[in-house]
C-alpha positions in Angstrom: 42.3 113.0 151.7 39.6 115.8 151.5 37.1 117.1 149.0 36.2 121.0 149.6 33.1 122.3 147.7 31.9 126.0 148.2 28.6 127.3 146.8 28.1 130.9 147.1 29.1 131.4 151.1 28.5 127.3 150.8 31.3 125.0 151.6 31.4 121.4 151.5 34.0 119.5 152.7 34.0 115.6 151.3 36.5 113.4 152.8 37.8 110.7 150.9 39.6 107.9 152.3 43.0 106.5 150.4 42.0 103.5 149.5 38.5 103.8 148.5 37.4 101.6 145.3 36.1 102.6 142.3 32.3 104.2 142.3 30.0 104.3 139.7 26.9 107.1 139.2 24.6 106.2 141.9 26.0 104.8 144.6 28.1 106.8 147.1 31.2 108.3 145.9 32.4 109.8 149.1 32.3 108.4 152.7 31.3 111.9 154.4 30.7 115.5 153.8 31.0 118.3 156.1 29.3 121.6 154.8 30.2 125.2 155.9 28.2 127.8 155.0 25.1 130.3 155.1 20.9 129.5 154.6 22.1 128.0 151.3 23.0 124.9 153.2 21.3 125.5 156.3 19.6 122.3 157.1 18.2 123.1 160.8 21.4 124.7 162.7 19.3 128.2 163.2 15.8 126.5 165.1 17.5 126.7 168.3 19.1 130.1 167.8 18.0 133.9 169.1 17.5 134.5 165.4 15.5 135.4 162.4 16.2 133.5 160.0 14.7 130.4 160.4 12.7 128.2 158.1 11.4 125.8 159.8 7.8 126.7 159.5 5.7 126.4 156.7 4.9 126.9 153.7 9.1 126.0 154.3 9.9 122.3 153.4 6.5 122.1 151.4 7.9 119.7 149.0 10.0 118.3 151.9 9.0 114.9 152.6 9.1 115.2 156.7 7.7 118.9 156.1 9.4 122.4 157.8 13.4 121.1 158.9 15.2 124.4 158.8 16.0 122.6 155.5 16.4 125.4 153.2 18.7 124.0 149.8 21.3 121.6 150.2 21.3 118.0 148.2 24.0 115.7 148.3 22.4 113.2 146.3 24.3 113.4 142.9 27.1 111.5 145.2 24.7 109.1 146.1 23.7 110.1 150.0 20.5 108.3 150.4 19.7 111.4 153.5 20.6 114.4 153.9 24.0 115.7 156.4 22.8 116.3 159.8 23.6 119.3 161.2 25.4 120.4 163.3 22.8 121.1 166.2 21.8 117.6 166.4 24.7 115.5 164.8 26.5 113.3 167.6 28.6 110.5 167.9 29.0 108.4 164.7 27.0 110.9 162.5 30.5 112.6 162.0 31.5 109.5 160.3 29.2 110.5 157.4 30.0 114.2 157.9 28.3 117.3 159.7 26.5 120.5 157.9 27.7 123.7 159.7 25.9 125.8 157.8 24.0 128.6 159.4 21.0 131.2 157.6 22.6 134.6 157.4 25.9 133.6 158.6 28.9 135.3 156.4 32.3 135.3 155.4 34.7 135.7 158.3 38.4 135.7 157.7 39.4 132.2 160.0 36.4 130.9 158.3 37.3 132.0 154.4 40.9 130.8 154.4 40.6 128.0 152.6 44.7 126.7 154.0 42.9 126.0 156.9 41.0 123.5 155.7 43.9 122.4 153.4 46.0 121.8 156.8 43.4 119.6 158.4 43.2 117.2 155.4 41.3 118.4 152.6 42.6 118.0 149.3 39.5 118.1 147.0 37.8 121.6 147.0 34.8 123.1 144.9 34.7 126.8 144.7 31.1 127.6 144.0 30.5 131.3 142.5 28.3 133.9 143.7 25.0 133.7 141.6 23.2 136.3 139.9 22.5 138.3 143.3 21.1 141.4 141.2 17.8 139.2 140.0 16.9 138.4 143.4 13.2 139.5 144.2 14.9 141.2 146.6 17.3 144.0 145.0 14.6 144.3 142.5 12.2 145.6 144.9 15.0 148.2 146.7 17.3 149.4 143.7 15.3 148.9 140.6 16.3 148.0 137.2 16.0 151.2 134.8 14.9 148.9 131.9 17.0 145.8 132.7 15.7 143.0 133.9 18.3 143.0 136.9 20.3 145.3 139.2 23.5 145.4 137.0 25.5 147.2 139.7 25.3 144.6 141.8 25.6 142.0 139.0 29.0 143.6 138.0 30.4 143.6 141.6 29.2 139.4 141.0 31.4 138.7 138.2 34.3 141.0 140.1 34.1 138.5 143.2 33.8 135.5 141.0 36.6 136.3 138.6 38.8 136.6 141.5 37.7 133.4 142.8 38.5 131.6 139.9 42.1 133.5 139.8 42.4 131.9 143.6 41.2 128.5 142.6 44.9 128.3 139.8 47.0 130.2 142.8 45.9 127.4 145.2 46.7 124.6 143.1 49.9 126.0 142.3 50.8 126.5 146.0 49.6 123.4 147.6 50.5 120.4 147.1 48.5 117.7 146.1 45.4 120.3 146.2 42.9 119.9 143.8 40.3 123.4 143.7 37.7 123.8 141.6 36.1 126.5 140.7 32.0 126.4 139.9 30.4 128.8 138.1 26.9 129.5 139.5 25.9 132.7 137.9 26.9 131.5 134.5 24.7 128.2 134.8 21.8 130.6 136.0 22.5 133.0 133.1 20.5 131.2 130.6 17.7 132.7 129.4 15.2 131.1 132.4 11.9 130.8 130.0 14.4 127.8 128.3 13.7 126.0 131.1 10.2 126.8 131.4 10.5 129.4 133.9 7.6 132.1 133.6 7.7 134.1 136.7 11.4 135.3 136.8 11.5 138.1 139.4 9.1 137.5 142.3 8.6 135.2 144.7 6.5 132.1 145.0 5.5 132.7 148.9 4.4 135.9 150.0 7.4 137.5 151.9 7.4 140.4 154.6 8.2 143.6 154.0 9.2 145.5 157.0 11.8 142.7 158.5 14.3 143.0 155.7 14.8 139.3 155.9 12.8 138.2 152.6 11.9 135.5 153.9 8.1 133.6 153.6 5.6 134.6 156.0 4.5 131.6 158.4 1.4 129.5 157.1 0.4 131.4 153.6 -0.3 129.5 150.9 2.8 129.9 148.6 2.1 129.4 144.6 0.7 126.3 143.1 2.7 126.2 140.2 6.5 126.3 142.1 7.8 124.7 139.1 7.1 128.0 137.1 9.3 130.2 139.4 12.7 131.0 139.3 12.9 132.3 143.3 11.1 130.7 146.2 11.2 133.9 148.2 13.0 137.1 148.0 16.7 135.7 148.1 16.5 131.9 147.5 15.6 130.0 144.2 13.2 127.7 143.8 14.0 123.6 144.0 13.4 123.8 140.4 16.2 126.0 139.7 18.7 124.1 142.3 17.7 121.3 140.5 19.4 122.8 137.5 22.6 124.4 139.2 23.1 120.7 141.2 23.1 119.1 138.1 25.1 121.0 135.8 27.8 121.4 138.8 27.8 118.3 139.5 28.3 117.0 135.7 28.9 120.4 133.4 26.9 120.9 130.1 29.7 123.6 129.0 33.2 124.0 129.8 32.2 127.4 131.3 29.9 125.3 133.6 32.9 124.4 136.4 36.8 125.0 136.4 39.2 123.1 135.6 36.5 119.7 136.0 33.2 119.4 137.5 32.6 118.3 141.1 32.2 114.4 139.5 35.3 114.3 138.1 36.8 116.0 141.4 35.7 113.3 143.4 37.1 110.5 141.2 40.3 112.2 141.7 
């Protein structure tokens, strides 16, 4: 039996054995997660590649306690992984046996990759749907389109809630159509929708590293000093948020605050399933 969490363009796929016995909070719920998805998840499968989009160099992996890994936001510790899922590009032998991360930074959606029945016909029972976030606050957008007085790009916010009410719509048609499936759906923009100074946020739309503007990429230039105060900012660089602010979106989609939080349970109660 198989647990399937997306985030975003994030998938992770946690594979539960039949007979497993009860878990409590804190020790490991699952035997092994493998995660699909883009720089979300992306724990080091880009260093080797022709590409761009990389961050394994600093001021990446700062507050990373082996430094700059490619590591850019992925946790599975709320289901009590002591490290994190190798990836891909160095995983071998009995590291599958604890899972795989095949994420990859600026990867996207392709359609033998974003049919979720193929993962459904090679075991997996347990999937998490993770929204699109807020994408029109990024740093990012707010630098190209503007905001005319808001205090994000709302066009781009609209087309969010599209895809995401969709995806929650897919999450009910895939439970009714397979059996024994058990999709979740997690709302990510509406975790992140709160207003951020709540959470004592008080730099909302720039980022804490100084980015480049001419590669498009948004990403931190190599060795500058990012901001002291990282626990201030809501965005690390011009597309990613801060490990204050995952902190906040692992947590509440792990164990929901709100019933609008994850749908129709949170990815605890999916695993205890």
């Amino acid at each position: 039996m198989a647990i399937v969490v997306t985030v975003c363009c994030m998938v992770f796929v946690m594979v539960l054995g039949l007979d497993l016995p009860p878990r409590v909070y804190g020790e490991q719920q699952v035997p092994c997660i493998f995660i699909f998805g883009d720089s979300m998840a992306d724990n080091g499968n880009n260093n080797g590649l022709v590409t761009k989009a990389k961050a394994n160099y600093q001021p990446y992996g700062i507050d990373f306690p082996t430094g700059a890994t490619g590591r850019m936001i992925i946790t599975a510790e709320f289901l009590g992984f002591n490290d994190s899922i190798k990836p891909f590009a160095i995983a071998n032998g009995r590291d599958i046996l604890e899972g795989v991360n095949y994420a990859s930074g600026a990867a996207g959606i392709r359609e033998e990759t974003g049919q979720q029945q193929t993962l459904y016909g090679l075991g997996a029972r347990k999937v998490a749907l993770d929204g699109l976030g807020l994408l029109g606050c990024t740093p990012k957008e707010l630098a190209t389109y503007g905001t005319n007085g808001s205090s994000c790009v709302q066009f781009i916010n609209d087309e969010v809630q599209f895809f995401n009410d969709r995806l929650r719509l897919l999450v009910d048609e895939l439970n009714s159509n397979l059996t024994n499936a058990n999709f979740i759906y997690v709302n990510t923009s509406g975790i992140l929708s709160t207003d951020p100074a709540l959470a004592g946020f008080r730099v909302v739309g720039a980022p804490c590293c100084e980015v480049g503007s001419s590669d498009g990429l948004g990403t931190c230039l190599s060795l500058k000093a990012p901001c002291l105060n990282r626990a201030e900012y809501v965005f690390w660089d011009a597309f990613h948020p801060t490990e204050a602010v995952n902190i906040i979106t692992a947590t509440r989609s792990y164990n929901a605050r709100s019933p609008f939080d994850a749908y129709p349970v949170d990815i605890y109660s999916l695993a205890q399933l």
